[in-house]
C-alpha positions in Angstrom: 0.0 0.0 0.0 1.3 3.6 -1.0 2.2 6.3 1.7 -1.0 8.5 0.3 -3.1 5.1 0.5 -2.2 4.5 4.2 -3.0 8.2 5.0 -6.1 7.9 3.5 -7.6 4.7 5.1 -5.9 6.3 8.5 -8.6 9.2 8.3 -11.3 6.8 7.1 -11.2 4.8 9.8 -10.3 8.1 12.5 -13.4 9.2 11.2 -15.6 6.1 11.2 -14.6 5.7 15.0 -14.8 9.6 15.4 -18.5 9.4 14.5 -19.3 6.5 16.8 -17.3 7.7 20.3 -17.1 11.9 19.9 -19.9 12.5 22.0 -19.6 9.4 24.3 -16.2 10.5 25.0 -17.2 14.6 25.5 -20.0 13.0 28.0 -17.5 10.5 29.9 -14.7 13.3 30.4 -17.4 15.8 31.5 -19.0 12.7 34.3 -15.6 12.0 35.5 -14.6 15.9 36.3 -18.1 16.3 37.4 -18.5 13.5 39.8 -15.0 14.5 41.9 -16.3 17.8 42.0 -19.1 16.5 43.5 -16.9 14.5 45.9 -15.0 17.8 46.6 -18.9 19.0 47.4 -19.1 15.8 50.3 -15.9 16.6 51.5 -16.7 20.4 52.5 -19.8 19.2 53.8 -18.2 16.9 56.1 -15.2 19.3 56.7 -17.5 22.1 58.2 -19.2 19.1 59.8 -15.3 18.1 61.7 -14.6 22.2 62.3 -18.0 22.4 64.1 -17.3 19.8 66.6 -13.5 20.4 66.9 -13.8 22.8 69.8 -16.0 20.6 72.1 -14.3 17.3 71.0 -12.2 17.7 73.7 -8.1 16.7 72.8 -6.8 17.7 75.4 -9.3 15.5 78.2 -8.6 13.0 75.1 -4.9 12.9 74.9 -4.6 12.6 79.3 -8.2 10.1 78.9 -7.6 6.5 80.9 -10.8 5.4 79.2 -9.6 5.9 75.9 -8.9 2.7 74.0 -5.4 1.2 73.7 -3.8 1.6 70.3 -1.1 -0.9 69.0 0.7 0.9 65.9 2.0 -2.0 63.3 4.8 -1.1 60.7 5.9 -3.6 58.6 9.3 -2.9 57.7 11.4 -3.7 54.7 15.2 -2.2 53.7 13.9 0.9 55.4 17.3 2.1 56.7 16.5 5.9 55.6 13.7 6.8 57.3 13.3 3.9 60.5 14.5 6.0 63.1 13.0 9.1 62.4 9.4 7.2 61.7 9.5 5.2 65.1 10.5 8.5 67.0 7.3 10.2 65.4 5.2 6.8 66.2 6.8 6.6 69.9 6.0 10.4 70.4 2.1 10.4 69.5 0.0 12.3 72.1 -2.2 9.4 73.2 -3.0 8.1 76.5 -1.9 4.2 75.8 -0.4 2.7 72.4 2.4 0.7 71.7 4.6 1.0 68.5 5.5 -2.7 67.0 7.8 -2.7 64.0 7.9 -6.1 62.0 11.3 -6.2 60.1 10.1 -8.2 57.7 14.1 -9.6 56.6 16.0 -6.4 55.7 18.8 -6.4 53.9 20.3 -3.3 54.7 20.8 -1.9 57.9 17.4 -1.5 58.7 17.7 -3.4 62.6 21.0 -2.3 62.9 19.7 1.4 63.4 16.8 0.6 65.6 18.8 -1.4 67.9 21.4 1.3 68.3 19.0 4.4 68.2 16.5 2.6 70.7 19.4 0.4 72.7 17.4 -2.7 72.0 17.6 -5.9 73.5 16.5 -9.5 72.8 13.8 -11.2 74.6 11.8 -14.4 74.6 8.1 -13.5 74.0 5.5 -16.1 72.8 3.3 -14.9 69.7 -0.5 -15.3 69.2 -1.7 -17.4 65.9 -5.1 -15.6 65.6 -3.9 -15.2 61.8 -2.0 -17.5 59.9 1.4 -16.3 59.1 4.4 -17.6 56.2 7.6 -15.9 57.5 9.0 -17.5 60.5 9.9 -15.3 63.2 13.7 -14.9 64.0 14.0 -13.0 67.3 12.0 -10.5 69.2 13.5 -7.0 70.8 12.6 -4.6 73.1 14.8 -1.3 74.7 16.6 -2.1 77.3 15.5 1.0 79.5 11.9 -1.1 79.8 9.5 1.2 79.7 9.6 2.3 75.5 6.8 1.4 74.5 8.4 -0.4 71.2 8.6 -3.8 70.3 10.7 -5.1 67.4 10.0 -8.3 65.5 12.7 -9.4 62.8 10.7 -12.4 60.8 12.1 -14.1 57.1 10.9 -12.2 54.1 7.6 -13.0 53.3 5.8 -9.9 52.1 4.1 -6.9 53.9 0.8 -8.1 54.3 2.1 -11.2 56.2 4.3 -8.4 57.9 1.1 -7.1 58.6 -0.2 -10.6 59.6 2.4 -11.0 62.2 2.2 -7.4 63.8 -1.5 -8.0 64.7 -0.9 -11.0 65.9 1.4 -9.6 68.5 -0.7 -6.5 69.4 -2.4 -6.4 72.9 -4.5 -3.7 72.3 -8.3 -3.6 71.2 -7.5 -0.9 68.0 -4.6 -1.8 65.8 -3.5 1.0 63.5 -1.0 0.0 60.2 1.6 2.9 59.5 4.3 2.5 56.5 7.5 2.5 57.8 8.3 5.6 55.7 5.7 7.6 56.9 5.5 10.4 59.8 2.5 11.0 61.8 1.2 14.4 63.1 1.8 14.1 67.4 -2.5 14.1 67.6 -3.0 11.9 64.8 -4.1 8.7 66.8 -6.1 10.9 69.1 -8.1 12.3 66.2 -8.2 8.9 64.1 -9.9 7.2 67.0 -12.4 9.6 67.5 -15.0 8.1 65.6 -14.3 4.8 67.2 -15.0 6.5 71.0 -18.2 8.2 69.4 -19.6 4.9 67.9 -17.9 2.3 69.4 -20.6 -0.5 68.5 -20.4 0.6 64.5 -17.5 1.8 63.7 -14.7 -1.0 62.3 -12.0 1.3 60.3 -11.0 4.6 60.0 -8.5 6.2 57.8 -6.4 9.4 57.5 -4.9 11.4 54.9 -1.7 11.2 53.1 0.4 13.9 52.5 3.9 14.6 50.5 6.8 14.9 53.5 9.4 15.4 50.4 10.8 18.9 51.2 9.6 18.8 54.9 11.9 19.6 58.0 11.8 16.8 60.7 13.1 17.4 64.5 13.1 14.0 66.5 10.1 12.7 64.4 8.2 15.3 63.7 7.3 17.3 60.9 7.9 20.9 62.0 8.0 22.6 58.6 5.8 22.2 56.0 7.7 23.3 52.8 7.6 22.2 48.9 9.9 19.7 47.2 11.8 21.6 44.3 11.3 18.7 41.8 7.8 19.3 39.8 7.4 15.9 39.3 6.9 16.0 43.9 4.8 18.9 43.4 2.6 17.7 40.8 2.0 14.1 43.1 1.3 16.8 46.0 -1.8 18.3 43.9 -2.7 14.6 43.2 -2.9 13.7 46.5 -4.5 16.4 48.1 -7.4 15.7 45.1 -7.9 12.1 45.5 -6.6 11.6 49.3 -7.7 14.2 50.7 -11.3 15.5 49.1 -12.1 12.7 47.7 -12.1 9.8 50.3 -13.7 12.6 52.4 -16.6 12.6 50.2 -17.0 9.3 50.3 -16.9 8.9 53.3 -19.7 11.4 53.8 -21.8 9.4 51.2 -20.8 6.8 53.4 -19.1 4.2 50.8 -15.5 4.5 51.3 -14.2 1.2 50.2 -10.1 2.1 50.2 -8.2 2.9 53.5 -4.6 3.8 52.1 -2.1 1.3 53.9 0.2 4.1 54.9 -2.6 5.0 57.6 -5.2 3.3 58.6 -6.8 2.0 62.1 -9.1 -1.5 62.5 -10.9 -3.2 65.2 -8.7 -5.8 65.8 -11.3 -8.4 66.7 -12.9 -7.5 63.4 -9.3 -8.4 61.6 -9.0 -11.8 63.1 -12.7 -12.2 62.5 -12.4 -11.6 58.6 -8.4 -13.4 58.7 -6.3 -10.1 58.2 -4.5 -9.2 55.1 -4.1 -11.1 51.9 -0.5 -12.2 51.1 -1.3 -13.3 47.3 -2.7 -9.8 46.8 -0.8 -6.8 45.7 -3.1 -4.2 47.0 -3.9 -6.0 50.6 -4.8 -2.7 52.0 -7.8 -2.4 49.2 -8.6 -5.8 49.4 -8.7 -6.2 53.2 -10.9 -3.0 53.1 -13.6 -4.9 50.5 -13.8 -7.8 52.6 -14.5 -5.9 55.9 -17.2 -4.6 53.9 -18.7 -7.8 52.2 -18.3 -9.7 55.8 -20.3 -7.2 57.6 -22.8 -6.8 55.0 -23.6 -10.7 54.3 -23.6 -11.4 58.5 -26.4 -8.3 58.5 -24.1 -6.1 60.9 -24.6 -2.3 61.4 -21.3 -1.0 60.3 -19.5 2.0 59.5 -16.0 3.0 57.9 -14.8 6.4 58.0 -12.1 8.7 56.6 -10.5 11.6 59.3 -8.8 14.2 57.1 -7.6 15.6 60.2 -4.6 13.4 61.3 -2.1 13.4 58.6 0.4 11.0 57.7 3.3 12.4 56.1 5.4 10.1 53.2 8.2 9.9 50.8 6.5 10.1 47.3 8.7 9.1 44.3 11.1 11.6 43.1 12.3 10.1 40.3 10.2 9.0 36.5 11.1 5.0 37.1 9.8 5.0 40.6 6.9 6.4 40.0 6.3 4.3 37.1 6.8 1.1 39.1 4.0 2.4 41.8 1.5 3.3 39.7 2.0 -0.2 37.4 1.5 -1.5 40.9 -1.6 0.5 42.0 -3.7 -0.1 39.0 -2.5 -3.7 38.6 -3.9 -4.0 42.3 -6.9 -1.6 41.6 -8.1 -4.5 38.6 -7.0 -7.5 40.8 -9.6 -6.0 43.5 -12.5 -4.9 41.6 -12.3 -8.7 39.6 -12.3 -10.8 43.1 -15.0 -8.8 44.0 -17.5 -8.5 40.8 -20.2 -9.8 42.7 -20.7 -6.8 44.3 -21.5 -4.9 41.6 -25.0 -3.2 41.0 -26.0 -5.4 43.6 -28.5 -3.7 45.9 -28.2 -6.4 48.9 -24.6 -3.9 49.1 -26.1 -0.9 49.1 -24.0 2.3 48.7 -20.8 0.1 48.3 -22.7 -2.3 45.6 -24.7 0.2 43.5 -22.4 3.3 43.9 -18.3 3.3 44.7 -17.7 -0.2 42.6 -19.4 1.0 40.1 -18.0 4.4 40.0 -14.0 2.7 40.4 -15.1 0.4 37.4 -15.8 3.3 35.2 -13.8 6.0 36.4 -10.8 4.7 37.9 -9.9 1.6 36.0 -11.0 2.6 32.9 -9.9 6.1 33.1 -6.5 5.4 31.7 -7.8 3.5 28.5 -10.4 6.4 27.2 -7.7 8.9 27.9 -5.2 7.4 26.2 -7.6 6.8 23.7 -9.6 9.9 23.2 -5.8 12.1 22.7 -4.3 9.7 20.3 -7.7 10.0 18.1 -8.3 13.9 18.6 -4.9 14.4 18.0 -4.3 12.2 15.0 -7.6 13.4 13.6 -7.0 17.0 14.0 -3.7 16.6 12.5 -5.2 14.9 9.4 -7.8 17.3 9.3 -10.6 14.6 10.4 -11.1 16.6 13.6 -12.4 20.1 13.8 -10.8 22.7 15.6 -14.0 23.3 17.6 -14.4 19.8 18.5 -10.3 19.7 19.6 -10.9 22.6 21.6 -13.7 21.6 23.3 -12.4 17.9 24.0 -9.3 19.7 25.6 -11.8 22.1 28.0 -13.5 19.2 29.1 -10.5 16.5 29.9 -8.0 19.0 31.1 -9.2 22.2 31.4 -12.5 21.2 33.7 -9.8 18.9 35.5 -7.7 21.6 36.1 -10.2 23.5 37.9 -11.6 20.6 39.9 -8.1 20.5 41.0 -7.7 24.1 41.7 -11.5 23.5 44.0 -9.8 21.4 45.9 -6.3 23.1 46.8 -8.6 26.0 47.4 -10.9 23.7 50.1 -7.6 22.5 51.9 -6.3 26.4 51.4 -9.4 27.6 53.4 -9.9 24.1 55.9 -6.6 23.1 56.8 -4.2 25.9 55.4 -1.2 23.4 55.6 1.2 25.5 53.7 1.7 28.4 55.1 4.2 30.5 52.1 1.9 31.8 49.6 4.8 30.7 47.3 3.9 26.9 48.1 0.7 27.2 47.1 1.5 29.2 43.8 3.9 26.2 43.3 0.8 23.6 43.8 -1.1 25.5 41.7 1.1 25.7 38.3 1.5 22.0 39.1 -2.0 21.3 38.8 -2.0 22.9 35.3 1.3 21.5 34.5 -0.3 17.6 35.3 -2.3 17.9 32.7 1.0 18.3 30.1 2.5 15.1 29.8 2.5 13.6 33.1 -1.2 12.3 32.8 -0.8 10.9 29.7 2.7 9.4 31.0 1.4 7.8 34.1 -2.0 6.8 32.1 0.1 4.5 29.7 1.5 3.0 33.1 -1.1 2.4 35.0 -2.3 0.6 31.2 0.9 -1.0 32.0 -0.4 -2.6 35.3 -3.7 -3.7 33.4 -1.9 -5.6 31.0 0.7 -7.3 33.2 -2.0 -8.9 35.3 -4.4 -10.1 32.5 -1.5 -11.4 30.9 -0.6 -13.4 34.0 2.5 -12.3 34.8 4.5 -12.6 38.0 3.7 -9.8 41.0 6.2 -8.0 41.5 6.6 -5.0 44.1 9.6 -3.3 42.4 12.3 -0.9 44.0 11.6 2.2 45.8 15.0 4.1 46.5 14.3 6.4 49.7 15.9 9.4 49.9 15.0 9.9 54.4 13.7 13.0 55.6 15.5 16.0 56.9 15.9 15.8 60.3 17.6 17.6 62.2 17.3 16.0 65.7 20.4 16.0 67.9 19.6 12.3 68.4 20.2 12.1 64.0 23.3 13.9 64.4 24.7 11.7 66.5 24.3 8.7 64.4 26.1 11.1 61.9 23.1 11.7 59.4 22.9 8.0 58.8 19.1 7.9 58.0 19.6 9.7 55.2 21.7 7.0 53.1 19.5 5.6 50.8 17.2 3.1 51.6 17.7 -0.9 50.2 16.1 -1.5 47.1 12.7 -3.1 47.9 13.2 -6.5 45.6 11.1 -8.2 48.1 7.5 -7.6 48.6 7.2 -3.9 49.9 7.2 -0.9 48.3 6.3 2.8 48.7 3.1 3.6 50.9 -0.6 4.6 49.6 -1.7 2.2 47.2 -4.3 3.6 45.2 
């Protein structure tokens, strides 16, 4: 076939395909921009609903409270040699009446027990471990400091992935509220105060609450706490910050005010542990245990007729290392939409099914359509319009209206809700931060969603063609800190962190 007879069949067949999806495709972009703005909506009404009560909920009587529950904090721990120390020092320093920090090193590599044992002085012990859920790795040894009061408990098992790290760390906890924390994430000092609110106000109903993520890249950390709040330089952190405060932030706040949050991010989230054992903790075959686990709790309470709830606290915030680098972030979102299909197949059933109510007829639908399918129609819809408008198939109305809808309605859904945290939360403080955050939300929309949209199509692919999991490598870069107690380990945290060929990765799947 001749050059000018391949060009030609190209823009017959653009535009017998152009006549078939241009509308569809104007009317999907518009529904998906339209629907998170309406989850941006949710989320105000239930932030003006959390500032309301905030000054009679009481944190101080809260953080000094003997009648609060106990709180065990789990971090499963793999090659995290960057960022352990100053992690466990935030974890250890929470303002809560009772919780204990337990850190499962689930068979490091690097020197990951080598810096807790000489930060926290820790000692071996003999301590006998509950089975309540079925673990792989076998355990190794057990430490605790040797002053014996810390509240910290380390557990050193053979490699067996984070949700059996998981697995193991609720086993071990004592308490009646078990809360999972990435080892490379920071938590604000009232975070478990605030996260186990809605526990303490519906004790009978509630089963899991979750908190939001934030960026720490660019942060300054004094013995474990975040006590600056500034901007990574790199645009690609900056444009993963607007992400985040988008789909962590507003809109798992909306659904939990529609009351069908289905995903509690694995860097922070809190359970009943009863309610763990009772539906057999995390999944080790799954890649996205946190989303999976989250599913079951629902389909288990649902199919046993329990009054149940699951909530989202935007309040406490977890702070984490996003990727700063293109092949990182690649390998985490391959992960997260390989995890989001995985998920959404087990659990099919579900679907449009009204015994499920909100979960069933609403959010699974809703993830179906607009999460995993996003990436396909995107990538889709460009190559098309563009193709077509180059070869004259597609009108320069039509381009510029497909472009308003997909991006520029995006961007200002975006915009909505940096202005919501901006007004609510106000985390950073420089008005050149949020200039920053702002040109990155206009700036995601050249290149880097298309980018990360052929990777997450990436994900897709891997797993229906069967092949292997695989977690990847996540290269930490450690926070700043600048905690005398840092300094004298000679700024060792910040080395970076063991390559995670195992089975962990970086937090906040999906």
């Amino acid at each position: 076939m001749s050059w000018p007879g391949f060009i030609e069949g190209l823009r017959q067949g653009i535009t017998a395909i152009m006549n078939l999806i241009a509308t569809p495709v104007l009317i999907y972009f518009l529904a998906v921009n339209t629907l998170m703005l309406v989850l941006i909506c949710l989320a105000v009404w239930e932030f003006l609903h959390h500032h309301r009560r905030k000054g009679f909920a009481g944190p101080q009587e809260a953080a000094s409270s003997q009648l609060a529950q106990g709180v065990s904090v789990v971090v499963p721990a793999f090659n995290e040699e960057a960022v352990i120390v100053t992690s466990v020092q935030a974890m250890l320093a929470l303002r809560y009446p009772h919780h204990e920090v337990i850190v499962v090193d689930d068979g490091s590599t690097d020197a990951t027990f080598e810096r807790l044992r000489v930060a926290f002085d820790l000692v071996p012990i003999q301590r006998e471990i509950p089975s309540d859920l079925p673990t792989r790795g076998v355990i190794l040894d057990v430490h605790v400091p040797r002053n014996g009061h810390t509240p910290l408990l380390v557990v050193r098992k053979e490699n067996s992935g984070r949700a059996d790290a998981n697995n193991v760390g609720i086993n071990v906890a004592t308490e009646p509220l078990v809360a999972i924390v990435d080892a490379d994430s920071i938590l604000d000092p009232n975070a478990l105060i605030e996260v186990t609110k809605p526990f303490a106000d519906d004790p009978t109903r509630v089963v899991a609450t979750g908190g939001v993520v934030r960026s720490g890249n660019g942060c300054t950390v004094v013995d474990g706490r975040i006590v600056q709040v500034h901007l990574a330089k790199p645009w690609l952190v900056r444009i993963q910050i607007a992400e985040y405060l988008r789909a962590f932030l507003l809109g798992r706040s909306g659904w939990s005010r529609f009351g069908a949050l289905i995903l509690i991010s694995g860097a922070f989230g809190m359970f009943r542990r009863d309610v763990l054992v009772e539906v057999g903790g995390y999944d080790p075959d799954c890649i996205s245990e946190d989303f999976e686990l989250v599913m079951r709790i629902h389909r288990h309470m649902i199919e046993n007729g329990r009054d149940y709830r699951v909530h989202f606290v935007a309040e406490p915030v977890s702070w984490t290392e996003v990727p700063v680098t293109a092949k990182v972030l690649r390998v985490q979102r391959r992960r997260w939409h390989r995890g989001l299909w995985e998920t959404l197949w087990k659990y099919r059933g579900m679907v449009l099914r009204p015994r499920y109510g909100r979960v069933g007829l609403v959010a699974l639908p809703y993830y179906w359509a607009f999460e995993l399918v996003a990436p396909l129609l995107e990538l889709v819809g460009v190559v098309l319009v563009v193709t077509g408008f180059a070869l004259g198939v597609v009108s320069t109305p039509y381009a510029l209206m497909f472009m308003a809808v997909a991006y520029g309605y995006g961007t200002l859904v975006t915009m909505a809700a940096l202005a919501v945290e901006e007004v609510t939360f106000h985390k950073y403080a420089r008005w050149r931060d949020l200039g920053a955050i702002l040109l990155a939300s206009v700036l995601e929309n050249v290149g880097y969603r298309q980018t990360t949209a052929w990777w997450r199509m990436e994900g897709w692919a891997s797993s229906l063609r069967g092949k292997k999991q695989v977690w990847g490598t996540m290269t930490r870069q450690g926070f700043h800190d600048d905690s005398p107690a840092v300094a004298a380990l000679g700024h060792e945290v910040h080395a970076p962190g063991g390559g995670d060929t195992g089975a962990h990765a970086m937090s906040g799947d999906v």
